[in-house]
N, C-alpha and C positions, 0 to 999 in steps of 0.2 A: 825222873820225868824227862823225857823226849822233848825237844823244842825245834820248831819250824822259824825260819825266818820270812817273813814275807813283804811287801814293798806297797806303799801308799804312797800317793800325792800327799802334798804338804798340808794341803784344808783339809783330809780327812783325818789325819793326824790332830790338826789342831783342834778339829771337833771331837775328837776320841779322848785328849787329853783333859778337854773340858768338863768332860760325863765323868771320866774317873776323879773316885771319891780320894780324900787324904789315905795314904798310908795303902791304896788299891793299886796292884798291880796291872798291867796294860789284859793282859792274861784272865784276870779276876774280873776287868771291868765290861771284857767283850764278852764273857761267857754269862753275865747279870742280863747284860744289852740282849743276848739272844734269848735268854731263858723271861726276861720281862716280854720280848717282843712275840713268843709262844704263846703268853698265857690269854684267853679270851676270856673275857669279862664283860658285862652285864648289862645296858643302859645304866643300870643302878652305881655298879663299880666306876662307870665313867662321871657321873654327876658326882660320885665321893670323891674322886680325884679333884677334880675340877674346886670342889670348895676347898681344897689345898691354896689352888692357884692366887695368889695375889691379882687384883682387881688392875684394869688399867688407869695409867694415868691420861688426867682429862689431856695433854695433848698426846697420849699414844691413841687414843678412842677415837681422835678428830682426825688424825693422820689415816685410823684402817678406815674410817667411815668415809673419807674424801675417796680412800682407794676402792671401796664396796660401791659408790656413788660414779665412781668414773667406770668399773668393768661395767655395772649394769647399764651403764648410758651407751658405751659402744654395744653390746652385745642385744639391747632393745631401741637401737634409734633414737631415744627420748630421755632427756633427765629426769631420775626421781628424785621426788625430797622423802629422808628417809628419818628426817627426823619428828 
């Protein structure tokens, strides 16, 4: 098999490292990344994913919802309350 060398920044590395699975090659994990990122899927296939996802915790929830509460205040003039 032929191999290409090619050159990344250092945070694309360390995010490329973090996807690859135990025992996965760099090789093996980018051709998963491109071939996951081809496939289109469904409303239905994304709500099936999503009940994978572990729930947030009450201070991650508080932390996006200060952040969802501050873009919508600059972006409409006005604070909302969103809760």
């Amino acid at each position: 098999m032929a191999t290409k060398t090619i050159a990344v920044d250092a945070q694309v590395y360390e995010e490329l490292a973090a996807q690859k699975r135990p025992g996965e090659s760099f090789s093996k994990a980018i051709r998963r990344m491109i071939q996951q990122s081809g496939e289109r899927g469904t409303g239905a296939d994304l709500l099936r994913h999503l009940e994978s996802v572990p729930p947030l915790s009450e201070e991650d929830a508080e932390i996006m919802l200060e952040v969802v509460e501050e873009n919508r205040s600059e972006a409409l003039g006005e604070p909302l309350d969103l809760r």
